[in-house]
C-alpha positions in Angstrom: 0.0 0.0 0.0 1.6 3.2 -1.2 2.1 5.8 1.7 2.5 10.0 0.4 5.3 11.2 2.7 5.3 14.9 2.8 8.8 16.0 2.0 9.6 19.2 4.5 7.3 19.8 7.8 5.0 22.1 7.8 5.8 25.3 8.5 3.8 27.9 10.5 3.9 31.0 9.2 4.9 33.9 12.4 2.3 36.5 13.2 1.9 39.5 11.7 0.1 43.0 11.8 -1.1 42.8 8.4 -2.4 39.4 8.7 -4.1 40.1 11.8 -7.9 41.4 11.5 -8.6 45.0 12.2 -12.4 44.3 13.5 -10.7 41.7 15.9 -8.1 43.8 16.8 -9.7 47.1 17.9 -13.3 45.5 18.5 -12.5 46.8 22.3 -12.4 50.2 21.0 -15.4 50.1 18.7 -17.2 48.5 21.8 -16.7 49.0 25.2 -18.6 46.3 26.2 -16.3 43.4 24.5 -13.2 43.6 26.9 -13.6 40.0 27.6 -12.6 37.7 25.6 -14.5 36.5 22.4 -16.4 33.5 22.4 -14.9 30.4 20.9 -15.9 29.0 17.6 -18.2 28.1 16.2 -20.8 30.6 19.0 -18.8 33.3 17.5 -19.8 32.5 14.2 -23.4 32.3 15.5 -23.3 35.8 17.4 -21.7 37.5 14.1 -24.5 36.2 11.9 -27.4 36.8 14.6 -25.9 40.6 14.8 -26.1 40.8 11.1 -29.4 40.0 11.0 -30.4 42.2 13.6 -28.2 45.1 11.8 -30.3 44.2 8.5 -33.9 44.0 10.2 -32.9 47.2 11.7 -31.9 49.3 8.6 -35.4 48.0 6.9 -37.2 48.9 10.0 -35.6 53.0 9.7 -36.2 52.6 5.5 -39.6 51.6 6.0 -40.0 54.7 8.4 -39.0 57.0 6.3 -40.9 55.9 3.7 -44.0 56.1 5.5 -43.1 59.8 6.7 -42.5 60.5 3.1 -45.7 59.2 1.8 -47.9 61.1 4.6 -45.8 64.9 3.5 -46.8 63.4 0.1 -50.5 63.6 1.5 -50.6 67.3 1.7 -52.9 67.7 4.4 -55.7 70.5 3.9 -54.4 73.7 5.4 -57.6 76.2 7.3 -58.2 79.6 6.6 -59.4 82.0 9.4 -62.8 82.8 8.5 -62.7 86.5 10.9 -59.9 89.1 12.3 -60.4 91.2 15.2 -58.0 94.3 14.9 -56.6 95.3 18.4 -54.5 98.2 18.7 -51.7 96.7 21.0 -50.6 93.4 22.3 -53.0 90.9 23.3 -51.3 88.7 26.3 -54.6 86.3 27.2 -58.0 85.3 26.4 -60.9 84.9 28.0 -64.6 83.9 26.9 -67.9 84.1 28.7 -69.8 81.5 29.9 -72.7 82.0 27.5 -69.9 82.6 24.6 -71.8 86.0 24.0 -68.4 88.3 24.4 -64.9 87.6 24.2 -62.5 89.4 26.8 -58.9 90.4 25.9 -56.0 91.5 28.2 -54.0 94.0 26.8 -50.9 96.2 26.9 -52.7 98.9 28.7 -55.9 97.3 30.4 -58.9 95.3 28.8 -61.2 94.8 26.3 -64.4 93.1 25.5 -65.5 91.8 22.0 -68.9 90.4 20.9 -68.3 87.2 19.7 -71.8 87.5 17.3 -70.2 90.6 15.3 -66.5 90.5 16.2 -66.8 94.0 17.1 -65.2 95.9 20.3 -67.8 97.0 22.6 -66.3 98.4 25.8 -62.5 98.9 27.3 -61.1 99.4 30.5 -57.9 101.5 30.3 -54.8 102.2 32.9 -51.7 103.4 32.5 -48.9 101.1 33.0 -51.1 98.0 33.1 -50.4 95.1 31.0 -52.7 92.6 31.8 -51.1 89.0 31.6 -53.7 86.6 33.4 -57.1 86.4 33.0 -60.4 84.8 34.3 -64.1 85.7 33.7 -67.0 84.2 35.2 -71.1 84.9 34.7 -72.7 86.6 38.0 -76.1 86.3 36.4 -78.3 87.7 33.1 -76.0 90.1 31.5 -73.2 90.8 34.3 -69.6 89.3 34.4 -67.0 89.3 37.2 -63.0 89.3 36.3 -60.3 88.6 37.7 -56.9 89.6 36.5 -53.1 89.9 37.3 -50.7 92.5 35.3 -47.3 92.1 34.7 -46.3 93.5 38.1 -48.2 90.9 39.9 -51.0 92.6 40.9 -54.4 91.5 40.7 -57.5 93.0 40.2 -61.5 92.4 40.6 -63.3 94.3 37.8 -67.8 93.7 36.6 -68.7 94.0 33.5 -72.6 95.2 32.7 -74.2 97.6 30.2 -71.2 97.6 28.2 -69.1 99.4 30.9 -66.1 98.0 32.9 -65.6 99.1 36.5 -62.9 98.0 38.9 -64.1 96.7 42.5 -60.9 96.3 44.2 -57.5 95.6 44.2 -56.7 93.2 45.8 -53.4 92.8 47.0 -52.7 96.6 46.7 -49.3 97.7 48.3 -49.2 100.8 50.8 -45.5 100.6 50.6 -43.9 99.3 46.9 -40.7 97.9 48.8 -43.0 95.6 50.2 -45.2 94.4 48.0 -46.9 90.9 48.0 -46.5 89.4 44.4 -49.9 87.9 42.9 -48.9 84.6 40.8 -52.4 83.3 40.2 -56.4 84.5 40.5 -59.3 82.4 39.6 -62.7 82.3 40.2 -65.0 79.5 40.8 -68.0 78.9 38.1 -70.9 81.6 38.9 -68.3 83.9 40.6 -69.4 82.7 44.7 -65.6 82.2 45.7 -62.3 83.4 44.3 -58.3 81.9 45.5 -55.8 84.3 44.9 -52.1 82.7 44.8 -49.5 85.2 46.8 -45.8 85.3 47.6 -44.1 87.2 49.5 -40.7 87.7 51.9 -39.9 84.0 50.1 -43.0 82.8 51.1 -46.4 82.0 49.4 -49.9 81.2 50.5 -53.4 80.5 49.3 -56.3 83.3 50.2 -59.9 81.8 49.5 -62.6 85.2 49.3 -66.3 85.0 49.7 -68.1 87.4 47.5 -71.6 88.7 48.3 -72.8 87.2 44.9 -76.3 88.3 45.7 -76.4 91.7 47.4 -73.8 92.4 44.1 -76.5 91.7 41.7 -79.0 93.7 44.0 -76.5 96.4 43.7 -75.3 96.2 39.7 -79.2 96.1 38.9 -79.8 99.5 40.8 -76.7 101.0 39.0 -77.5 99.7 35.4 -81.3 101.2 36.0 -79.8 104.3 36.9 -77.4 104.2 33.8 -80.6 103.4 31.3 -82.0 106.2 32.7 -79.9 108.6 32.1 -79.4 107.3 29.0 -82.6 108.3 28.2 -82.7 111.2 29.6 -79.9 112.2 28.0 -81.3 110.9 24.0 -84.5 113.0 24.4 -82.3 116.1 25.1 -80.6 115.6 22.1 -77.4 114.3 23.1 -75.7 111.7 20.5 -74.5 108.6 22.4 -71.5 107.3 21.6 -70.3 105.0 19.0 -67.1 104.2 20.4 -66.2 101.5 23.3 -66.5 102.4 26.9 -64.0 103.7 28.4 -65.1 103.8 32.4 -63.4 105.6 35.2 -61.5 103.5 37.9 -62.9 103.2 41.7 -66.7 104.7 40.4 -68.4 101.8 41.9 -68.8 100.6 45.1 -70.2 97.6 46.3 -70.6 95.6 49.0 -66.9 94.1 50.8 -65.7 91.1 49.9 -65.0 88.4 52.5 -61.8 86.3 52.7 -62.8 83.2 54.3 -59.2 81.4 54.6 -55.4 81.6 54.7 -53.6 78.5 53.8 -49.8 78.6 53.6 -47.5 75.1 52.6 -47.1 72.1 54.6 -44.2 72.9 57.1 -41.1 70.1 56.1 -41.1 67.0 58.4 -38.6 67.4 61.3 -38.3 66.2 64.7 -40.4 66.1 67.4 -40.7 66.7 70.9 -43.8 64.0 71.5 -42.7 61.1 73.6 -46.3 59.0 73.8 -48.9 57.9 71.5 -51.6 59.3 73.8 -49.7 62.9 73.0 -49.7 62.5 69.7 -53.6 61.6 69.5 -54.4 64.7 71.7 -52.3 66.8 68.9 -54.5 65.0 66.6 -57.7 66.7 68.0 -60.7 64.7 66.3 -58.1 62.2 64.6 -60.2 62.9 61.5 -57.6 63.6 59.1 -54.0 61.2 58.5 -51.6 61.0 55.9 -50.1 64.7 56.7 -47.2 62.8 58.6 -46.9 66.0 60.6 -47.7 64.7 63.8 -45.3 61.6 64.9 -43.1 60.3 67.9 -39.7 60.4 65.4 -36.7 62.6 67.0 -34.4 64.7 65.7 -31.7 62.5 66.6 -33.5 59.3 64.9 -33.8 61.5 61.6 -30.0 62.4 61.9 -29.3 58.4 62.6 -31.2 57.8 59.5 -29.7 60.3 57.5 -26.3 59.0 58.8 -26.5 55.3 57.3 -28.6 56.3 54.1 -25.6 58.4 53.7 -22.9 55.5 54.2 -25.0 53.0 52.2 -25.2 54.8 49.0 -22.0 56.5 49.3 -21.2 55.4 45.7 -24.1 56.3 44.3 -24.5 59.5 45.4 -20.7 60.7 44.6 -21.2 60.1 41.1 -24.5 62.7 41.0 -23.6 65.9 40.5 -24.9 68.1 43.3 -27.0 71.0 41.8 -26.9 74.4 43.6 -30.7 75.9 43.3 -32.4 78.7 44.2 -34.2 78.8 47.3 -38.0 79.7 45.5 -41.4 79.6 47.1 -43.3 76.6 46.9 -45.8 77.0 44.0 -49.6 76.1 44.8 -52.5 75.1 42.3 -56.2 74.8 43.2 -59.2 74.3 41.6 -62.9 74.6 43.2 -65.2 71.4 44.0 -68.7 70.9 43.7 -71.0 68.9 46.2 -70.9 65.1 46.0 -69.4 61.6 47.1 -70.4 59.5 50.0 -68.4 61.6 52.8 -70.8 63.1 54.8 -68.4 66.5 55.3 -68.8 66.5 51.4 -71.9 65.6 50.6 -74.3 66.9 53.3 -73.3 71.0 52.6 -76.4 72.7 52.1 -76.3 75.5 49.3 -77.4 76.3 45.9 -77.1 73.6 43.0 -73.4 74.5 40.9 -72.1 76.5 44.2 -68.8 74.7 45.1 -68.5 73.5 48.7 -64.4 72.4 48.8 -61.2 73.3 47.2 -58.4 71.2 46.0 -54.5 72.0 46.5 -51.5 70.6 46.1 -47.7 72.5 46.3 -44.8 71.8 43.9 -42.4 69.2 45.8 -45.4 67.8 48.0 -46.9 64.5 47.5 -50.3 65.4 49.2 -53.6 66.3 47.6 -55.5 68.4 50.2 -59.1 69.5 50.3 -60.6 72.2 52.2 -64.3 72.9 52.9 -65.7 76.5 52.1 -68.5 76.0 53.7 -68.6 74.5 57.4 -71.3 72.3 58.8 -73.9 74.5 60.8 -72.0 73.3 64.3 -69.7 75.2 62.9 -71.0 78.3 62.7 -70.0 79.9 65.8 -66.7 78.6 65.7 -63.7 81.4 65.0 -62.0 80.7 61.7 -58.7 79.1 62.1 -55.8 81.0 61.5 -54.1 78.3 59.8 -56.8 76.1 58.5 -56.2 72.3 58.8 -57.1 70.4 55.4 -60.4 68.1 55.7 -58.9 65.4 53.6 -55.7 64.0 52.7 -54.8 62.0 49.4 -51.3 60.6 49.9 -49.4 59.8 46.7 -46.5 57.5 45.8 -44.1 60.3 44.1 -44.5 64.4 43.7 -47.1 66.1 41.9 -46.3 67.7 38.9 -49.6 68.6 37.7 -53.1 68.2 37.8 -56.5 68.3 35.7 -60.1 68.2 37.2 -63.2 67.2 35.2 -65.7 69.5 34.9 -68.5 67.9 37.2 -65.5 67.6 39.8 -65.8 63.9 40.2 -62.3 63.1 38.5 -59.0 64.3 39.3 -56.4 63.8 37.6 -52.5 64.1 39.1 -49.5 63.7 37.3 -46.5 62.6 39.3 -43.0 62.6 38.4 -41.2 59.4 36.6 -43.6 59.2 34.3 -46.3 58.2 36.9 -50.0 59.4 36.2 -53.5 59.1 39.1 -57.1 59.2 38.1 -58.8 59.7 41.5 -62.6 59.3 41.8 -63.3 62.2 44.3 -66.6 61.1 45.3 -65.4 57.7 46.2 -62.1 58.8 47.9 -60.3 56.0 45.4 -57.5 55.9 42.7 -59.8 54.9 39.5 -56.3 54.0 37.6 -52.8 54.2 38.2 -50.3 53.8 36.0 -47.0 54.4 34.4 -46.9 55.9 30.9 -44.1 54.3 28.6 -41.6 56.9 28.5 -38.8 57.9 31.1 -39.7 61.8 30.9 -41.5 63.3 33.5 -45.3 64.7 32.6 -45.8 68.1 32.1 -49.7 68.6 31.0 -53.0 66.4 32.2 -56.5 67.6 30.4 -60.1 65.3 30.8 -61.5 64.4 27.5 -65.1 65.3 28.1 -67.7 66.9 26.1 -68.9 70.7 26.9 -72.4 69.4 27.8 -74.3 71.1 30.3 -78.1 70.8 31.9 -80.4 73.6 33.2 -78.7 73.4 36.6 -75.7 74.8 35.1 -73.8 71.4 35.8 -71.8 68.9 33.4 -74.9 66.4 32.0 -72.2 63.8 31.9 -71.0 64.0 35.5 -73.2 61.2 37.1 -73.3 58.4 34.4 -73.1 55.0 35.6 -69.9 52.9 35.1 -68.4 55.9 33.4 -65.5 56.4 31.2 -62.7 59.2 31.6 -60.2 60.3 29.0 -57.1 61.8 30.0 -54.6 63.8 27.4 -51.6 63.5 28.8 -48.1 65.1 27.2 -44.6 64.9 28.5 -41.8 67.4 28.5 -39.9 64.9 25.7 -42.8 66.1 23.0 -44.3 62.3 23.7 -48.5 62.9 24.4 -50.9 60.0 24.8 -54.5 59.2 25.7 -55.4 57.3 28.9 -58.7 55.9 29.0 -60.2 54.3 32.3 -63.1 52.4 33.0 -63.9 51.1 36.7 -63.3 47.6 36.7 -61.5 46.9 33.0 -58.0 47.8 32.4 -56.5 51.2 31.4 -55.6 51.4 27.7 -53.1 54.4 26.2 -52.9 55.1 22.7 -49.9 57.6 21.8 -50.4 60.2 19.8 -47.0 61.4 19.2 -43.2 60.1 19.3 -40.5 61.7 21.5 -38.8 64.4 19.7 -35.3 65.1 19.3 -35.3 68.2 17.4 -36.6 71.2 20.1 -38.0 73.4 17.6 -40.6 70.8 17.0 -41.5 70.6 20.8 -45.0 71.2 21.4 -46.0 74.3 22.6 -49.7 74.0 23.8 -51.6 71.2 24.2 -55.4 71.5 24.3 -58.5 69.2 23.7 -61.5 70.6 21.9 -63.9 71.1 24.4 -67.1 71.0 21.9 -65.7 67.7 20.0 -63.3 65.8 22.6 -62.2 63.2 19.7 -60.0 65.9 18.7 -56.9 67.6 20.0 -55.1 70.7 19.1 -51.4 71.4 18.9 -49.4 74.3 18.6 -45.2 73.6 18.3 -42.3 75.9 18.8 -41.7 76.4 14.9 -45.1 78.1 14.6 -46.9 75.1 12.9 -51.0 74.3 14.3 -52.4 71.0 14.0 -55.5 69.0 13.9 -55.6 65.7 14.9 -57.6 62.8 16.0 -57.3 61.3 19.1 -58.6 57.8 18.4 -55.9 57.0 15.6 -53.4 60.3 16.1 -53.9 60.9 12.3 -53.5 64.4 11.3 -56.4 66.1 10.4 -55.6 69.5 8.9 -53.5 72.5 9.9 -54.2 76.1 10.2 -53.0 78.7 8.3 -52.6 82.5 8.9 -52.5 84.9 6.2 -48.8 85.2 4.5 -48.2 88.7 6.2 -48.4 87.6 9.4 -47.0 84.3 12.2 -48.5 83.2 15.3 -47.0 85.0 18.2 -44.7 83.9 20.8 -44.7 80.1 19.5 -43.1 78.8 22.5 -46.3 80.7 24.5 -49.0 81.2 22.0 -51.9 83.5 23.2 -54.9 81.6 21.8 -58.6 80.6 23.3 -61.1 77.5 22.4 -64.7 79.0 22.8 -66.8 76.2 22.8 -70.2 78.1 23.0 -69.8 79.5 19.6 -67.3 76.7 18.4 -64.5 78.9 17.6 -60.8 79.1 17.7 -59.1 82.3 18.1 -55.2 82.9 17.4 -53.2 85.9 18.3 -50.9 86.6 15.4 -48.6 88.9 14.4 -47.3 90.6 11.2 -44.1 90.2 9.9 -41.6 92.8 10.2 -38.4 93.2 8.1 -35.1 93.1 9.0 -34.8 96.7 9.2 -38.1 97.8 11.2 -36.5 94.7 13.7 -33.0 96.9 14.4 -35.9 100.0 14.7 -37.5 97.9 17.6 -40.3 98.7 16.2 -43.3 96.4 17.6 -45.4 94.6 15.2 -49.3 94.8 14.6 -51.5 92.4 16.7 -54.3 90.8 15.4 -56.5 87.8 16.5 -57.9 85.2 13.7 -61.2 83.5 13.8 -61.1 79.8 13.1 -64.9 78.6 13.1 -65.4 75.1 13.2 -69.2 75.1 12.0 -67.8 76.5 8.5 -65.4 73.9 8.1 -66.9 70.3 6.1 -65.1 68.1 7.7 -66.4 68.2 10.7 -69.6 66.9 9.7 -68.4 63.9 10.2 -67.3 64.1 13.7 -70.4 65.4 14.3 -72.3 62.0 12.9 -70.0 60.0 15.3 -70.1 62.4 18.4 -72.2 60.2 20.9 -75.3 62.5 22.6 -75.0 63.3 26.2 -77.9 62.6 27.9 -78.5 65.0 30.6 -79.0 63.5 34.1 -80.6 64.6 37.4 -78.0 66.2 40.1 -78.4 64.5 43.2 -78.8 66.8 46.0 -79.2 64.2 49.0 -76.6 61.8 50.7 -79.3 59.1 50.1 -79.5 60.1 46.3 -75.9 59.9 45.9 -75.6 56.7 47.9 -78.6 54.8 45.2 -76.9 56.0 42.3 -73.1 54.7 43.8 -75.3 51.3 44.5 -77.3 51.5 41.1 -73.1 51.9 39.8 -72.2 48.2 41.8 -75.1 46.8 40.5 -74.2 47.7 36.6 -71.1 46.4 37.3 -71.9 43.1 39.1 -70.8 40.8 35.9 -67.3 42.8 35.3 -66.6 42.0 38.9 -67.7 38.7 39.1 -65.6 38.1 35.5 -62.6 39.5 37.5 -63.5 37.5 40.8 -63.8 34.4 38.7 -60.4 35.2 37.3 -59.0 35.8 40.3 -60.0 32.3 41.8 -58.2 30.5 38.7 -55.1 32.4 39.1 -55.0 31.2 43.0 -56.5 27.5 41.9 -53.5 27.7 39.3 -50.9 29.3 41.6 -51.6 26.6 44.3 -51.4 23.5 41.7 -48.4 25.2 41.0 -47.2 24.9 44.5 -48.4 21.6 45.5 -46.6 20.3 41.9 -43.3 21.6 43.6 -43.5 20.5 46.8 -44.3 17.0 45.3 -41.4 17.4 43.4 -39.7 17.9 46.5 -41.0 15.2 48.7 -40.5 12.8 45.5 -36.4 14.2 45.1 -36.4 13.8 49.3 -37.7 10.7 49.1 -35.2 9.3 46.4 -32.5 10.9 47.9 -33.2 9.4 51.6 -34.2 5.9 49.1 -30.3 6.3 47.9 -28.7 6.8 51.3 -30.1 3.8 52.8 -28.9 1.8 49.9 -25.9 3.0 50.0 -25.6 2.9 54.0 -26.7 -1.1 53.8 -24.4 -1.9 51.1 -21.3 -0.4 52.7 -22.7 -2.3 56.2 -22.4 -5.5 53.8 -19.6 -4.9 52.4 -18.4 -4.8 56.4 -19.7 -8.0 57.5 -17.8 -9.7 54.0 -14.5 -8.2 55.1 -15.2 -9.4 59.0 -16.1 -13.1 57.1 -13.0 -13.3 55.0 -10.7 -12.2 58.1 
């Protein structure tokens, strides 16, 4: 058999730089993450191809994308022209409408003005030196009378009627006797009907919440003697030949009085939790008073030398961690407050049991910037109460603890929903009348929220109250959008789970940010949005598939993108839009200031939405419950509607336990078997060594 010998040994070639890969040799650099070793062959083989394949999925993934985008700039969307313009000599800084969407009221560089929303046409002005008017809130008193509350740009705020086409002031309210010492107003809103008012204050680095009573009814008494007077004279004035005029109003300051105003409450921040000088429970409960109210975590038996013990071994613990984070010198700033007003209802007693007039809030909600607590405050005490002196420094009636800070917060319009969201991303739909979270959950992004608006349709009965505020086994809709540019709609029913649909993708580019956020009150299945680069958008909230956008004419932007002045009046289903006309480079180095003008967008003129208006679902309107007992049948007529989702869910929960403890007996079988087999072995083994024993005794 003929053998092949090889003639001279195989040689092995000596490394070398150019033979050696590049990708292998600097894959450390290219990824930080490969500093180990590479896997052996043939799993690196594997891992290379799986990566490719990822890699390749990946690249038709971001092609497909941009097709997509392509194909929808393709689809020019129809762009809106505004079907009115108000001329307004100035700048317009906020917006206002009336309850009854009869006028339109405008906050301008030097006071007020008031436009009929029917012809578009200026019909009174209030006028003050050196008043810009930056904030703005208007409320009906009754028939043809409005209350307003604004702040100018030197943060003060004033109360101010309008009737007969005439605006009068009625007081300033936070009116300094000495400038140096001035308390700055940082927010002034009125409840719905104009009974109470909260002004927002701050001061010597401090802020605090004052709550005013207003004699709604001896006002009306008093405005309807004044505007007979006026007609009168009027009159008087036509037969003898004197023209009236054809210009707006322009009425004097302080040429009204009425009756005093009432401040009913002074509520300053939670004071921080430090140590105490309590040593027994039985102290603690007398500190307590009624022991009514928990979750403030003001009262407590900790020390001041158990907090600095604490603070000690957090400190060792997470030494690591907390050297990497860069430690951030801010500000010392007031805490920040936000209320709104709450109408009577729920199954508390304190709550429900306030006697008053039908719309007439009886509580205020309030939370401060950095605090995780939702307080609530009655306006109106219990008649045991009556004689009682008011409390310098009211104590809050109810306490809603949350998991993480509040960052914001939204309140439906019947005041049964509120919606909170908290920072990480975190967001709480509480039912107020039940004193329950109706959802909680975490939106799928890491950016914190910064906007929370209810969904709801501007429906409302003869009692002046939401129609859909006491519907059984109801449905809320939350637009939520966070500070990344992401927004999404929550919607939660009792009982089901909590779906989110997002409307739009983070953004990297800032310029694209949204700006403003808002829901269409008159059809919620649409949302409006304003960005930073001056574009407005329609969309639909069901699908996020834009709609249309809105143009301006070609001589003029909208002004201040990044804080547009605009207002959603959803009486006369209307959008108005401050913009401003263009100015060349050369009128810019001038400083010249550029015209303002506001453009009417109206909704009713516009055919697509005939068919939102086909698939907008009719609000029925319901009865306000004024009793306890009513509320308590229509909370048990709510169980019983519900009876089969909660039996559904119970049943589900009994298989998940049934399957959870065959689960657990299967292991613990599986344990007595393996014990059993193991003990089996050892006395085998144990009796076969004792016989190999008594052999080796046999043999010796």
């Amino acid at each position: 058999m003929p053998v092949y010998m090889r003639k001279s040994l195989l040689q092995i070639p000596s490394p070398s730089e150019e033979a050696c890969s590049v990708d292998e040799e600097e894959a450390f650099l290219k990824d930080p993450e490969q500093i180990q070793d590479e896997l052996p062959q043939p799993f690196r083989m594997i891992s290379k191809l799986i990566n490719t394949l990822i890699d390749d999925a990946w690249s038709t993934i971001q092609n497909r994308t941009q097709i997509k985008l392509a194909q929808q700039l393709k689809k020019q969307s129809p762009v809106l022209e505004a079907t009115g313009q108000i001329q307004i000599s100035g700048k317009t800084n906020c917006l206002a409408s009336s309850d009854d969407g009869e006028y339109v009221f405008a906050g301008v560089s030097k006071g007020l003005c008031v436009f009929s929303a029917l012809t578009n046409l200026a019909v009174s002005a209030w006028e003050e030196e050196d008043v810009e008017v930056t904030s703005l809130c208007v409320t009906c008193l009754g028939g043809q009378m409005y209350l307003i509350a604004t702040v100018d740009d030197m943060g003060i705020a004033r109360l101010l009627v309008y009737f007969s086409n005439f605006i009068t002031l009625i007081k300033v309210i936070n009116e300094p006797e000495d400038i140096s010492r001035r308390n700055l107003c940082t927010k002034f809103e009125l409840s719905r009907g104009g009974d109470f008012a909260g002004v927002m204050l701050e001061g010597n680095g401090e802020s605090w919440l004052e709550v005013y009573r207003f004699p709604k009814d001896s006002w009306l008494r008093e405005l309807e003697l004044t505007q007979t007077t006026s007609q009168k004279q009027q009159t008087a004035d036509s037969q003898d030949g004197v023209l009236t005029e054809t210009v707006p109003h322009i009425s004097s300051v302080g040429d009204l009085k009425l009756s005093p105003s009432v401040i009913i409450m002074k509520i300053k921040p939670p004071k921080s939790i430090s140590g105490t000088s309590l040593k027994s429970p039985f102290e603690v409960l007398q500190k307590t008073e009624d022991g009514n109210v928990i979750g403030s975590g003001q009262n407590h038996m900790i020390s001041s030398r158990q907090w600095e013990e604490q603070e000690t071994i957090f400190q060792s613990v997470y030494k690591k961690y907390l050297d990497t984070v860069e430690s951030k010198k801010t500000e010392d700033k007031p805490c920040e407050g936000t209320f709104d007003f709450l109408l009577p209802g729920g199954l508390l007693p304190m709550f429900g049991e306030v006697k008053g007039p039908t719309g007439v809030p009886v509580a205020i909600s309030l939370w401060w910037s950095g605090n995780h607590d939702l307080l609530k405050y009655l306006l109106v005490r219990p008649t045991k109460d009556k004689n009682d002196k008011t409390e310098v420094e009211p104590k809050p009636d109810v306490v809603w603890p949350n998991a993480r800070p509040i960052l914001c917060s939204a309140v439906s319009r019947c005041t049964k929903y509120i919606a909170l969201g908290l920072t990480e991303g975190l967001l709480t739909v509480w039912d107020a009348y039940l004193g329950l979270p109706l959802s909680v959950l975490s939106i799928p992004r890491d950016s914190d929220i910064r906007h929370v608006q209810f969904m709801e349709p501007h429906t409302v009965n003869k009692d002046n109250v939401t129609c859909s505020t006491f519907q059984v086994n109801p449905k809320t809709q939350v637009l939520v959008s966070c500070k990344d540019g992401a927004s999404h709609v929550v919607v939660s029913v009792r009982g089901r789970d909590t779906t989110v649909t997002r409307l739009t993708e983070r953004s990297e580019d800032q310029s694209s940010l949204p700006s403003a956020i808002q829901s269409i009150p008159f059809q919620p299945n649409l949302v409006l949005f304003m960005s930073r680069n001056g574009t407005i958008a329609l969309m639909d909230s069901t699908d996020g598939a834009l709609i249309c956008n809105f143009g301006l004419p070609a001589l003029h932007a909208l002004a201040t993108p990044w804080d547009p002045v605009f207002l959603l009046d959803p009486e006369r289903q209307s959008l108005f839009i401050r913009g401003d006309k263009k100015l060349s480079p050369d009128e810019l180095l001038e400083g010249k200031e550029a015209a303002s003008s506001l453009f009417i967008f109206n909704f009713n003129q516009f055919s697509f939405m005939e068919s939102y208006r086909d698939t907008q679902t009719s609000v029925q309107a319901a009865k306000h419950p004024g009793t306890w007992e009513e509320r308590c049948e229509l909370y048990l007529q709510d169980r019983l509607h519900s009876l089969g989702d909660r039996n559904k869910a119970m049943a589900e929960c009994w298989n998940q336990l049934q399957q959870h403890a065959a689960s657990v007996r299967q292991r613990q079988e599986k344990h007595l078997n393996r014990t059993a087999v193991t003990q089996r072995s050892q006395i085998q083994s144990t009796r076969v060594k004792q016989g190999a024993k008594a052999c080796i005794k046999v043999i010796q």
